[in-house]
C-alpha positions as CSV (number, residue, x, y, z in Angstrom):
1,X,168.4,-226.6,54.2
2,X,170.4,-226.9,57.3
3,X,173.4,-228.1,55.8
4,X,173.2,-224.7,53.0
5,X,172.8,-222.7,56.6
6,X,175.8,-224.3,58.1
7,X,177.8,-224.1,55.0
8,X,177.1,-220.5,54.6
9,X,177.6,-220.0,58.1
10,X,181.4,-221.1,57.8
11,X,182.1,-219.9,55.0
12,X,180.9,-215.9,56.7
13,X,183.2,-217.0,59.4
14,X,185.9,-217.9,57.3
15,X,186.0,-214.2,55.4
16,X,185.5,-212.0,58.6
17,X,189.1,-213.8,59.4
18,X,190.7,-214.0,56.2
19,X,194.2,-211.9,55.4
20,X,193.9,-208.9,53.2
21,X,197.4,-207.2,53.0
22,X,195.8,-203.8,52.3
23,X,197.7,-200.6,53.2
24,X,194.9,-198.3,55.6
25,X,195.8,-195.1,57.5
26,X,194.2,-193.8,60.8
27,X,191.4,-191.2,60.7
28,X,191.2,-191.2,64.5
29,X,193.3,-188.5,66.6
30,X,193.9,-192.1,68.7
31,X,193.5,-195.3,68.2
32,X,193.9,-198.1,70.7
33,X,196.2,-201.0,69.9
34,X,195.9,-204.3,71.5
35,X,198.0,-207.7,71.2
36,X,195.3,-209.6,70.6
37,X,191.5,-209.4,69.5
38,X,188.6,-208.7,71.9
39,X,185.7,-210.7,69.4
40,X,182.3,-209.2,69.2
41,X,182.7,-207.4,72.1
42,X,185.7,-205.5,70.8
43,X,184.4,-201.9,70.2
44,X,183.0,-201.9,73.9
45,X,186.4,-203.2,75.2
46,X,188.4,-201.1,73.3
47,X,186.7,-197.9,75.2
48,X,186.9,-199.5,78.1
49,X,190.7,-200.3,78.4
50,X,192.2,-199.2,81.8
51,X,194.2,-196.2,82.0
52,X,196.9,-198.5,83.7
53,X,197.5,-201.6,86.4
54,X,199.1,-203.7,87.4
55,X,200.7,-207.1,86.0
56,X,200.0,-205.4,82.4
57,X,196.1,-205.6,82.8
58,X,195.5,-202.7,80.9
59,X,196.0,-204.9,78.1
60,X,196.9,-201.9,75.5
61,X,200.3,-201.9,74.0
62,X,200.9,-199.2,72.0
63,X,198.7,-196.3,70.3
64,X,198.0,-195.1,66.8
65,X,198.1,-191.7,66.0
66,X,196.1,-189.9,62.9
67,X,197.9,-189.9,59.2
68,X,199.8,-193.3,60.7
69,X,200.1,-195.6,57.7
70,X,199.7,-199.1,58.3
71,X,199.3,-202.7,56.4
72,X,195.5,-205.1,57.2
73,X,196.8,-208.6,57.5
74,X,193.7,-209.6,58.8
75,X,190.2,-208.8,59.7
76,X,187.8,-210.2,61.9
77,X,184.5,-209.0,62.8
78,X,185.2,-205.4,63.6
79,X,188.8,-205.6,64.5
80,X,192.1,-206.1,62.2
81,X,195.1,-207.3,62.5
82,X,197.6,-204.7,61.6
83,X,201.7,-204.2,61.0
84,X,202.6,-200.6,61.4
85,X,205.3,-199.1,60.0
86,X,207.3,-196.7,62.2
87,X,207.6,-198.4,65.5
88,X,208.0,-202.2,66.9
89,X,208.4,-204.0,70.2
90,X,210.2,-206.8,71.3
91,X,210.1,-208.8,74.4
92,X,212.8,-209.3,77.3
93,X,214.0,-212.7,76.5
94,X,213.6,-212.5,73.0
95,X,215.4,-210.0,70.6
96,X,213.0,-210.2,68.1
97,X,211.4,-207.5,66.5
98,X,207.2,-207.1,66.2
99,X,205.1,-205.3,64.3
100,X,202.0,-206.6,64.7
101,X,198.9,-204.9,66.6
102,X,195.7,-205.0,66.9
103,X,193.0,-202.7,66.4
104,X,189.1,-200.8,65.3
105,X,188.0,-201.5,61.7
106,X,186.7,-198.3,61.8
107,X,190.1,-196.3,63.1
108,X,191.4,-197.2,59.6
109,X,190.5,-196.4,55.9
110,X,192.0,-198.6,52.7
111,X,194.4,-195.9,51.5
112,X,192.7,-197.1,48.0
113,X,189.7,-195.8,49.2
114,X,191.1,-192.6,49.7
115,X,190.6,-189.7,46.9
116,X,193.7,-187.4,47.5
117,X,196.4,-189.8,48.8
118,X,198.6,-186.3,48.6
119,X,197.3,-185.2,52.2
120,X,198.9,-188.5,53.8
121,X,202.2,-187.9,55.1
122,X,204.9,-190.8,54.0
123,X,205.7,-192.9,56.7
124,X,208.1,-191.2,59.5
125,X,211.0,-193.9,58.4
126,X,210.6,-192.8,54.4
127,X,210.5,-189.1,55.8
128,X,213.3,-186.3,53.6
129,X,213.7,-182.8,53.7
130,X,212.0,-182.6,50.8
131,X,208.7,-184.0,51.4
132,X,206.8,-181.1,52.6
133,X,205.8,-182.6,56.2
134,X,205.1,-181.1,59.5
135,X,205.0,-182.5,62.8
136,X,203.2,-181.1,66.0
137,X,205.6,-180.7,68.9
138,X,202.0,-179.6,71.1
139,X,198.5,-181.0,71.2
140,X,196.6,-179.0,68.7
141,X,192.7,-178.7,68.7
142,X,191.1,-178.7,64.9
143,X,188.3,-176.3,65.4
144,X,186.7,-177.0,61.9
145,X,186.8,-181.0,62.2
146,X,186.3,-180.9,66.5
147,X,189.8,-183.1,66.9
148,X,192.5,-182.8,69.2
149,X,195.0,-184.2,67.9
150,X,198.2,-185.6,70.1
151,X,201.7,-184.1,69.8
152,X,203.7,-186.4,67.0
153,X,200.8,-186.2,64.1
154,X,202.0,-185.5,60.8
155,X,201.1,-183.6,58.0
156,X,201.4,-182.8,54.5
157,X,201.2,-178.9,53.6
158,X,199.6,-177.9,51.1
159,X,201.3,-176.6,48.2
160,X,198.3,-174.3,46.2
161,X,198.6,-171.6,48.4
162,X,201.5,-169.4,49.6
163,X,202.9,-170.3,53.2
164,X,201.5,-167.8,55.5
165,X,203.6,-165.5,57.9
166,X,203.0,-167.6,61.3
167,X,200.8,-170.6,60.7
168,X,201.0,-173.5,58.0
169,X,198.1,-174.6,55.8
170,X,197.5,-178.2,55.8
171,X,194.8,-180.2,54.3
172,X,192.8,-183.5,56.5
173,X,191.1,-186.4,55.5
174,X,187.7,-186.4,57.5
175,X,186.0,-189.8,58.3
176,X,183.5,-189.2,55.4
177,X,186.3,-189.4,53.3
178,X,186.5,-185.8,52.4
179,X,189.3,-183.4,52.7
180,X,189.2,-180.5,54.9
181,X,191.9,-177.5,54.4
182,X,193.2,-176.1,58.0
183,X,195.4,-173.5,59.5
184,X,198.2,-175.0,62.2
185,X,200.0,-171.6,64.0
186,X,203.8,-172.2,63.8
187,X,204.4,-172.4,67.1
188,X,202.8,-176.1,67.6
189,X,205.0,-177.6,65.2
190,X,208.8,-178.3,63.7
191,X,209.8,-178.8,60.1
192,X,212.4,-181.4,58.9
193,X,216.1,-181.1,59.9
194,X,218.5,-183.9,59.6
195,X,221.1,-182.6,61.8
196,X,221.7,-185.3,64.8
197,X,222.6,-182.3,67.1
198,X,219.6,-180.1,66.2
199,X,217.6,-183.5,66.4
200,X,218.7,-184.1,70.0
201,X,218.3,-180.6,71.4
202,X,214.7,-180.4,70.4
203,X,214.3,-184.0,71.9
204,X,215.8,-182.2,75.0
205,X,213.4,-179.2,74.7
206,X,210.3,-181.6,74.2
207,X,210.5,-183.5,76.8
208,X,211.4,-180.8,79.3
209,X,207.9,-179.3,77.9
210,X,206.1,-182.5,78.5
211,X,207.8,-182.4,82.0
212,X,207.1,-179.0,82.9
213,X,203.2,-178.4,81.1
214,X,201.9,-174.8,81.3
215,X,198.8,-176.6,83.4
216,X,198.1,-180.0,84.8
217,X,199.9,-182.8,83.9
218,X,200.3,-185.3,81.0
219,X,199.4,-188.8,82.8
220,X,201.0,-192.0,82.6
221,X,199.0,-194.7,80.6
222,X,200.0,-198.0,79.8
223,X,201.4,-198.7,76.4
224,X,200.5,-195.0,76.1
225,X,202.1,-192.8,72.4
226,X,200.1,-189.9,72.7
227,X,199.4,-186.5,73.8
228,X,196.6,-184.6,72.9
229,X,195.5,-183.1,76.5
230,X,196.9,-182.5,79.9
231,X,195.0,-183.7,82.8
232,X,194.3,-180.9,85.3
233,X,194.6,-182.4,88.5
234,X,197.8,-184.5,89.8
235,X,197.5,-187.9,89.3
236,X,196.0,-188.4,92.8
237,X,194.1,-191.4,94.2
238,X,191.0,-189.0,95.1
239,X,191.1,-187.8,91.3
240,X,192.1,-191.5,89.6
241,X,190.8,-193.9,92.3
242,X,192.5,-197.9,92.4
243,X,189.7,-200.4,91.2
244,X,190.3,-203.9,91.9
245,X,188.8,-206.3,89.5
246,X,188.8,-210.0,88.3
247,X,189.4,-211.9,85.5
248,X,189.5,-215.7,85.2
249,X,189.6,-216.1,88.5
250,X,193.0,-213.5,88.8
251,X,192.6,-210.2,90.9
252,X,193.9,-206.9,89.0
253,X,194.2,-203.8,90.4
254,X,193.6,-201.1,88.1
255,X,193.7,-197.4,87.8
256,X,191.0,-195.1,85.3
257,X,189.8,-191.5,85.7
258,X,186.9,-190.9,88.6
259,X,184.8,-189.6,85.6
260,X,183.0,-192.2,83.4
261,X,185.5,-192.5,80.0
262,X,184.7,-193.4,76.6
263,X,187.6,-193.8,74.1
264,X,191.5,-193.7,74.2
265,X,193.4,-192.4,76.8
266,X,195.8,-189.5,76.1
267,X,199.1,-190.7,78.2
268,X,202.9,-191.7,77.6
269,X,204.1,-194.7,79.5
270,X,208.2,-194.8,79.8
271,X,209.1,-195.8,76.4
272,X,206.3,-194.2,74.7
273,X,207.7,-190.6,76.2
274,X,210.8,-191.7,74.4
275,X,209.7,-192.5,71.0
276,X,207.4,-189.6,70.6
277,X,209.5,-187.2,71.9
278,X,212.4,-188.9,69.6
279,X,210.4,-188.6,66.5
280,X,209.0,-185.6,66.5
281,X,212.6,-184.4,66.8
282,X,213.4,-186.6,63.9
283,X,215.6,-189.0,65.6
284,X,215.1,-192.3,63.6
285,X,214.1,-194.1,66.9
286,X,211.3,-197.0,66.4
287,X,211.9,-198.7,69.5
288,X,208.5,-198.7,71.5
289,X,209.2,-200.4,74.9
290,X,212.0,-200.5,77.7
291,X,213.7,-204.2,76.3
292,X,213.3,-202.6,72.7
293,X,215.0,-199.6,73.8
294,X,218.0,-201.8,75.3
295,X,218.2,-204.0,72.5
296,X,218.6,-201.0,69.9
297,X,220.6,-198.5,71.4
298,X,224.5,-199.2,72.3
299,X,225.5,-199.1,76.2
300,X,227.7,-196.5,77.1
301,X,231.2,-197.5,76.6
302,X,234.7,-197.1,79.2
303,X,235.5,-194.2,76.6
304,X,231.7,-192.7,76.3
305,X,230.6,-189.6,78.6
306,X,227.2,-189.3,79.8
307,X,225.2,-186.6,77.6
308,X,221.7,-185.1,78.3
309,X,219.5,-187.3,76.5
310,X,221.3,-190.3,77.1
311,X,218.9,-193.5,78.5
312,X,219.0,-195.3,82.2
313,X,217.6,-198.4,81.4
314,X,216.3,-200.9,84.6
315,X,214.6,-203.9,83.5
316,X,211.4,-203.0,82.9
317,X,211.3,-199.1,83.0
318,X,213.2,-196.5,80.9
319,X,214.3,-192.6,81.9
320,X,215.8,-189.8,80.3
321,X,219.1,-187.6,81.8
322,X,217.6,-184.2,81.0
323,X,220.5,-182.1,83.0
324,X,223.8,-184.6,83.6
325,X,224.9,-181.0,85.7
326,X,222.6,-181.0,88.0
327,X,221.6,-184.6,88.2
328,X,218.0,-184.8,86.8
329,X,216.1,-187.0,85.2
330,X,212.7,-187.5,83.4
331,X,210.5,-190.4,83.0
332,X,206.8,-191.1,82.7
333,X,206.3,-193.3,85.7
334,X,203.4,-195.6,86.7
335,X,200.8,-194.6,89.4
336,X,201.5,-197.8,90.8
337,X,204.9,-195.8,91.9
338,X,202.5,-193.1,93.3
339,X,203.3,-191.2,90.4
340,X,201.1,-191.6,87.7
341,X,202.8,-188.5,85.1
342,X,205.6,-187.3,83.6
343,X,207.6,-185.6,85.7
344,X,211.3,-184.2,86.0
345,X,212.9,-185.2,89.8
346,X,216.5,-185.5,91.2
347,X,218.8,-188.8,90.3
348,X,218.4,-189.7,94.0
349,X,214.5,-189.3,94.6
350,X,214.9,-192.6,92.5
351,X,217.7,-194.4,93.3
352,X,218.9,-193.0,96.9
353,X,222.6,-194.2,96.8
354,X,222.9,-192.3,93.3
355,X,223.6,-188.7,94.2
356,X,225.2,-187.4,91.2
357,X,226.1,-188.6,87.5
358,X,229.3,-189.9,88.5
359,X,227.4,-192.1,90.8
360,X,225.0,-193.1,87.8
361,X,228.3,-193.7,85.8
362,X,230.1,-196.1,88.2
363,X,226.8,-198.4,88.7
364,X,226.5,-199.2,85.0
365,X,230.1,-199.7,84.9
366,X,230.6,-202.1,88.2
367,X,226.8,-203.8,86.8
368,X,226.2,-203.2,91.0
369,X,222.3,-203.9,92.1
370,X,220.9,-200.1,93.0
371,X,217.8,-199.8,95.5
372,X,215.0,-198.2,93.6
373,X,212.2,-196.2,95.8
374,X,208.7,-194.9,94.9
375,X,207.7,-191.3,95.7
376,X,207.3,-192.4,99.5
377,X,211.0,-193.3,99.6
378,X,209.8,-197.0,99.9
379,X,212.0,-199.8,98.5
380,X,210.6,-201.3,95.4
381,X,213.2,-203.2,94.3
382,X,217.2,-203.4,93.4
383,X,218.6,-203.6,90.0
384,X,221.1,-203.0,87.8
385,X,221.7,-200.4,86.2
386,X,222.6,-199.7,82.0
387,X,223.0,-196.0,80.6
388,X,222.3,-196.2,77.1
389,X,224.1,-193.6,74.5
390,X,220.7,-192.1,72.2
391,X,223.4,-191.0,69.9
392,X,224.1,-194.5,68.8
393,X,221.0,-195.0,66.8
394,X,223.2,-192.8,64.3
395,X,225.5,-195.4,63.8
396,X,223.2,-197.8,62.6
């Protein structure tokens, strides 16, 4: 009897971790993707991931927003192992592309599971101007279904009813597997254009939006893609206190909201402002961190100007030039900075020596090590400096 209980026991460990190769989409408005997986503890850690640290201890790399198609390799207790579609990372040393996350069982649903397939948007890459799609440019809140969803989410509208004078009708999947029809005003959302210049001027306009919020601010969160809420307050220690904690002996220092929190955090981190911002615009960016970013798009060459929208990459950290005229940049920059938002700030709040675009031009050309500060004019470090041309993912 003891051997049948081990037996069965091994073989009920052996299919919790076994690879299924099933296409699932998200149902969430966020889901939280990790590197690697939490255990039987998972659903616990997963709503308890730091808002952001240092040394990388928040652990999440990346986010998953709803209608996102991805592909189960591999399931273990309540987590899977996923490869998603429309963005990848890669690390500093290694020019290698990855796919891989993981994440929730429950976040996903088998897409053969799924009764209308026609209210899932194609992946962002497969995307034409004749696929009917939407994508919101805002957060919008679902009133029927109680969901904010994050700027970027996708949909498929519908195509039974007339389009109506200053909203789009669009049908959901709910979590019960159901679908759910819903009205999205105009305003929160673009339609398909695959005109590089209209693409980069609403890339300009969005993240000048995300800079600039009507209220509050849209935080900083590590390995964050998404944007369904604006935080009131500044991203203040009084407001999002440091923590320190321990892990395997290691201290981390951490930063979360003063108010208990329970699920994903709503937050960009540098990169994360870039691809969202990027594809919503329908730039056919999939880069998802800084040395991503610098592997994929071409440095400015001796023959190049610098253009609004063009990258400053520093190891580690990505911005955008948002006005070349009047020296401005935007980035989504770490608390540990005393920051802790997106925010638009003078070229030399930054880098001190770097008062105007010509200055930004002849570092990257002469490769010369720039002192970076934090927003008490500190010295965090010196680097070099690479301006990256966002018009060269169009010559791919």
């Amino acid at each position: 009897m003891k051997k049948i209980y081990i037996f069965a026991l091994l073989l009920l460990i052996h299919t919790s971790a076994h690879a299924t190769q099933q296409q699932a989409v998200c149902i969430v408005p966020i889901a939280e993707l990790v590197g690697a997986p939490f255990g039987k503890d998972a659903e616990k850690r997963h709503k308890s991931l730091f808002l952001e640290g240092y040394n990388a201890c928040a652990l999440r790399i990346g986010q998953l927003l709803f209608n996102e198609i991805v592909t189960i390799t591999e399931t273990r207790y309540n987590e899977c192992k996923i490869d998603v579609t429309d963005h990848f990372y890669s690390s500093s040393k290694k020019n290698k592309k990855m796919y891989t996350y993981w994440t929730l069982r429950k976040n996903l649903l088998l897409m053969n599971d799924i009764h209308d397939k026609k209210v899932i948007p194609a992946p962002f890459k497969d995307q034409t101007k004749d696929d009917n799609t939407i994508v919101l440019n805002s957060p919008f809140y679902d009133r029927k279904n109680r969901r904010h969803y994050s700027a970027g989410t996708r949909f498929v509208l519908t195509q039974a009813t007339p389009v109506q004078k200053n909203r789009y009708q669009v049908n959901v999947l709910t979590t019960h597997n159901t679908t759910k029809t819903i009205f999205i005003p105009k305003k929160y959302c673009f339609t398909y254009s695959n005109k590089p210049d209209k693409q980069i001027k609403r890339f300009l306009k969005i993240i000048k939006q995300y800079a600039h919020p009507l209220s509050g601010h849209i935080p900083y969160a590590w390995g964050g893609m998404s944007h369904n809420a604006h935080y009131k307050h500044p991203f203040k220690k009084q407001y999002y206190p440091e923590k320190i904690g321990y892990n395997d002996g290691k201290q981390l220092r951490y930063f979360q909201t003063k108010k208990p929190h329970t699920g994903p955090y709503s937050g960009l981190d540098c990169a994360g402002l870039i691809l969202r911002s990027a594809q919503i615009a329908g730039i056919p960016l999939y880069a998802k961190n800084s040395s991503a970013l610098k592997n994929t798009l071409q440095p400015l060459s001796p023959n190049e100007k610098i253009e609004d929208g063009d990258i400053i990459y520093i190891p580690g950290h990505v911005m955008i030039i948002s006005n070349k005229d009047k020296n401005y940049i935007i980035e989504a920059r770490t608390q540990c900075d005393n920051y802790g938002y997106v925010h638009e700030i003078p070229l030399s709040e930054e880098f001190p020596k770097l008062k105007t675009i010509t200055d930004l031009y002849n570092a990257h050309k002469t490769k010369k090590r720039i002192k970076r500060v934090n927003k008490h004019g500190n010295k965090i470090a010196k680097l070099p400096i690479t301006i990256l041309k966002l018009r060269s993912i169009y010559k791919q």
